[in-house]
N, C-alpha and C positions, 0 to 999 in steps of 0.2 A: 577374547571377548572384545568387540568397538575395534578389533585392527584390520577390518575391510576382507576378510576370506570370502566372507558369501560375495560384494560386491568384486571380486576379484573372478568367483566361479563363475557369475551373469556374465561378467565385462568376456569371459574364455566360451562359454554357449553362444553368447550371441555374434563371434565373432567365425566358428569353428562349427555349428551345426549343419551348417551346408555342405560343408567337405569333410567333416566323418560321423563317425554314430558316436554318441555321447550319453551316457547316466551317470549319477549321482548318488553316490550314498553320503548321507548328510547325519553326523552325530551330534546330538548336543544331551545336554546332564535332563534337561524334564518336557521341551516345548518340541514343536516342530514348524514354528515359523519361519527359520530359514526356507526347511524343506517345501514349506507352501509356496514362500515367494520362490523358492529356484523353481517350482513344476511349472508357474508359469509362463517357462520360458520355451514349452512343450516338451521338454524330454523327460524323462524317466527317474524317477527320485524312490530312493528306497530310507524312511527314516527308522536311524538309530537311536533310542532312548538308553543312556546309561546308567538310569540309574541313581545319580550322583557323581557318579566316579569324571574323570575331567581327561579322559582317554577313552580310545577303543581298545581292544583286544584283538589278539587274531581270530578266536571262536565269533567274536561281533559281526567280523566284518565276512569272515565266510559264510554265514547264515545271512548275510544282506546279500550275499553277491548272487546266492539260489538265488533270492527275490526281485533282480533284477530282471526285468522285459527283456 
């Protein structure tokens, strides 16, 4: 929480979406504001609610990765 990951994934889109393809699965425990501010960075965001829990899982993240564009 506050150690700059989302502002780390913008500073990695905005520098990298011209030279390759790039999405996003973005987890966080109830909101999805990160996820809102990274889509506008055009690319493709699949958000993760856990829940609670302060991790992903491997069942998490393969069920976002279907859902990815």
């Amino acid at each position: 929480m506050g150690a700059g990951k989302t502002s780390l994934i913008l500073a990695t889109i905005k520098r990298l979406k011209g030279e390759i393809k790039i999405g996003v699965i973005e987890g966080d425990v109830s909101s999805s504001l990160d996820a809102e501010t990274v889509s506008t960075e055009g690319v493709p965001v699949v958000q993760i609610n856990t829940g609670g829990t302060c991790h992903l899982d491997a069942n998490m993240v393969s069920n976002a990765l279907s859902n990815v564009p």
